[in-house]
N, C-alpha and C positions, 0 to 999 in steps of 0.2 A: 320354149319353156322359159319363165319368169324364175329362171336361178334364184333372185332376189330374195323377192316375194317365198320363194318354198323356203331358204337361210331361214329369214324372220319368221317362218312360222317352226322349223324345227326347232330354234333357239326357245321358242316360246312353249313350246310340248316338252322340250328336255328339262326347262325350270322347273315347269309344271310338275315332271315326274322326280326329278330333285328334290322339291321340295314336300310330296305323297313318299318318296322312299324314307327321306331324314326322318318326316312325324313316326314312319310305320316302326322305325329303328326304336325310339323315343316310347314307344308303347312294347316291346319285345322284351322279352326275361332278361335279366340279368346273365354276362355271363357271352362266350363263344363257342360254337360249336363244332369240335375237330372228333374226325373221323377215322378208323381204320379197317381195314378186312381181315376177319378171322375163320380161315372155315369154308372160305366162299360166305361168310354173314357180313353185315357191316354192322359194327358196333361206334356207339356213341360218347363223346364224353364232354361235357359241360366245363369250361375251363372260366372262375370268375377269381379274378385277383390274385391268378396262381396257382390257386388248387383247384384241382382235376378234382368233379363229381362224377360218376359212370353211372349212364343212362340205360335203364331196362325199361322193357314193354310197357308195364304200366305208366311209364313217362314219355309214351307216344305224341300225346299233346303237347307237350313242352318242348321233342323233337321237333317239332312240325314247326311250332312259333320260332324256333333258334334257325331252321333249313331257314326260312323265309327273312328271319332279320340278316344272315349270311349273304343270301341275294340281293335284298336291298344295298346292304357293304357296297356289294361289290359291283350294282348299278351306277351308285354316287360318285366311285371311282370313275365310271365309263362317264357320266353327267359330266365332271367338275371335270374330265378332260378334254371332252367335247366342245362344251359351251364356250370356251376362250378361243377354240381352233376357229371356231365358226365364225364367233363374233370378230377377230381379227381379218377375217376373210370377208366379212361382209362390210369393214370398211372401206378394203381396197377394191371390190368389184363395182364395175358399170352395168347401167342395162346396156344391150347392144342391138335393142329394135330400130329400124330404120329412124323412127322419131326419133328414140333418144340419139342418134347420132348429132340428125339435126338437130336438134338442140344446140349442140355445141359447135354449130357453125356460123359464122356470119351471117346475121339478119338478111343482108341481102338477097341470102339464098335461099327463095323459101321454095321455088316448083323445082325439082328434080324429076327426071325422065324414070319409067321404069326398071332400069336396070339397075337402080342403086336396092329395090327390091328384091327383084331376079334372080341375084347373085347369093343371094341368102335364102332362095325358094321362099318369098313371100310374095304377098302383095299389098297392095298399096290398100289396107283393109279400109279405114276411114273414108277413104277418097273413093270407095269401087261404093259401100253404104250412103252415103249423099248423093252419088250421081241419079239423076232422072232415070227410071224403069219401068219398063211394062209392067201393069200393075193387071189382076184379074180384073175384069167387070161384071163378073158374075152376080147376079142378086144384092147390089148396092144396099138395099134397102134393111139388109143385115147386117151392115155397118156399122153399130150401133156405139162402141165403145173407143173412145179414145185414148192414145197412149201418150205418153210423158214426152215422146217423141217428136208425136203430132200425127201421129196412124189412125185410122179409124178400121179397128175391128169388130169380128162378128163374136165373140165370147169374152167374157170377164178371165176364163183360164189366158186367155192366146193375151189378151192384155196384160196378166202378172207374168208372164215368160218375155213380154218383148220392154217391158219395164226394168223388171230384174237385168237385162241384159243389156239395158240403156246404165241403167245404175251403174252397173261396172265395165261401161265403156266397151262392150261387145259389139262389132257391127255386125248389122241384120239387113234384111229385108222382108218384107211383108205382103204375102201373096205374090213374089215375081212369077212370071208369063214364061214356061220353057217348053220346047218342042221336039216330042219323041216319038219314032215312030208314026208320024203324021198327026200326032195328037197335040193339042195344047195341054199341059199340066201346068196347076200353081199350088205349089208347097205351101204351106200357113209358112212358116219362118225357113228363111235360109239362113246362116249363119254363119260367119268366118270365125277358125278357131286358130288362134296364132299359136297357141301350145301344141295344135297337130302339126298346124299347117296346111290344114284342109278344112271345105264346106262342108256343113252336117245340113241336113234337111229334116226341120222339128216340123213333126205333125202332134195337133192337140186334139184329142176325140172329147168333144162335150156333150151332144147328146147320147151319152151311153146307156139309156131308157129305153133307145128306137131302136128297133133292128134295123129295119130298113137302113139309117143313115150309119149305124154298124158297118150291113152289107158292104154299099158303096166304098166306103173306109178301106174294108181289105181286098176291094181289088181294085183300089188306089194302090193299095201299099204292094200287089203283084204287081203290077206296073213298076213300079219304083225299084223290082227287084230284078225284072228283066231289063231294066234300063244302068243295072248295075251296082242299085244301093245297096247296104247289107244293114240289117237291124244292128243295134249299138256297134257300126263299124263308120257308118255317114248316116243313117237315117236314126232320128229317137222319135219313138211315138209313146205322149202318155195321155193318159184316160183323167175325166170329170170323176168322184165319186158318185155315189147315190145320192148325194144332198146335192149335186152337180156344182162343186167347186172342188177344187183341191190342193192340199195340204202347201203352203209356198215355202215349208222345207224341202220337200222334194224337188220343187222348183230351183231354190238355191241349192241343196246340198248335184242335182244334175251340170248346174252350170260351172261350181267348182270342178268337177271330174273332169267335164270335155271340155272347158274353157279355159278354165285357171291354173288345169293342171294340181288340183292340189285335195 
């Protein structure tokens, strides 16, 4: 997990809602709202520069605006003691991925063996996505789209998932070659997730027009299930729309969750 990366983004959600609490305040009635029980009822009273006005039914709505500028109060508090805790703590921390270590070592040392991995149940994710792999060779001639990477795929979807994923420095592979049960499988994307710590296997459904290439699809994906996968636990599969492309927030808002963690 990118400790970091999630700091900076809570600091930047808590401003956010700091500064939506402050306005909400700034727009609420004059006046606080103290409360007591009489009866088992709870009764209201508007307290503005000292004097107590006491609040009946028909000032329902004005209750309602006084409970919510209360809340805000008392977020701003939770805010403004938050955002110092954090931001102090997000000076002093490091990342502690294998890279950033290296970083801070001696130029000279740039191959280290896999154990300086291991020990931290990683892998050497960069280094395993560049090495040379079995690639399918299934129907070359559906290769048609290339990636930022230098992949030649067979859909415009499986090209915005392995771009998006280049974008933010995810390492992939592209149709690898595995072997189960006597069979050759190749995944459309494999992919290292350092925030799990484990490969997911992204399949992209683009003709979702044809049954037929439906069919095939889900008993790939039984394959995939007696071989161990489990749907959103290592395997994601998502669908083309009708216009046969799809939405590339889905695309990014998926690779935040399993990826980034965030």
């Amino acid at each position: 997990m990118d400790i970091i990366r999630f700091i900076k983004r809570e600091i930047a959600a808590e401003k956010k809602f700091l500064s939506v609490a402050n306005s909400e305040i700034k727009k609420s009635p004059k006046g606080n709202l103290a409360a007591y029980m009489k009866n088992g009822r709870p009764y209201y009273v508007n307290v503005i520069g000292g004097e107590k006005k006491y609040l009946k039914k028909i000032d329902q709505s004005v209750i309602d605006e006084l409970k919510a500028k209360r809340y805000c109060q008392e977020a701003v508090k939770v805010y403004k003691n938050n955002i110092p805790v954090l931001e102090k703590a997000l000076k002093k921390l490091r990342p502690y991925t294998p890279e950033d270590v290296l970083r801070g070592m001696p130029k000279g040392m740039v191959d280290f063996p896999e154990e300086c991995y291991k020990h931290m149940d990683l892998i050497d994710a960069r280094r395993w996505a560049e090495e040379p792999y079995k690639k399918s060779k299934k129907h070359p001639e559906h290769l048609i789209h290339m990636t930022k990477k230098g992949d030649w795929v067979r859909s415009k979807g499986e090209a915005n998932i392995c771009d998006t994923l280049y974008y933010y420095g995810i390492p992939y592979r592209y149709e690898p070659v595995y072997c189960a049960y006597g069979y050759e499988y190749a995944p459309d994307i494999v992919v290292y997730s350092q925030y799990f710590q484990k490969f997911f296997y992204w399949e992209h459904v683009g003709k979702t027009n044809d049954p037929g290439y439906l069919a095939n699809n889900f008993n790939k994906y039984r394959d995939y299930v007696k071989m161990g996968l489990k749907p959103w636990d290592n395997l994601i599969v998502t669908y083309d729309g009708e216009d046969m492309g799809m939405d590339m927030r889905i695309i990014d808002n998926l690779i935040h969750l399993w990826f980034l963690g965030e």
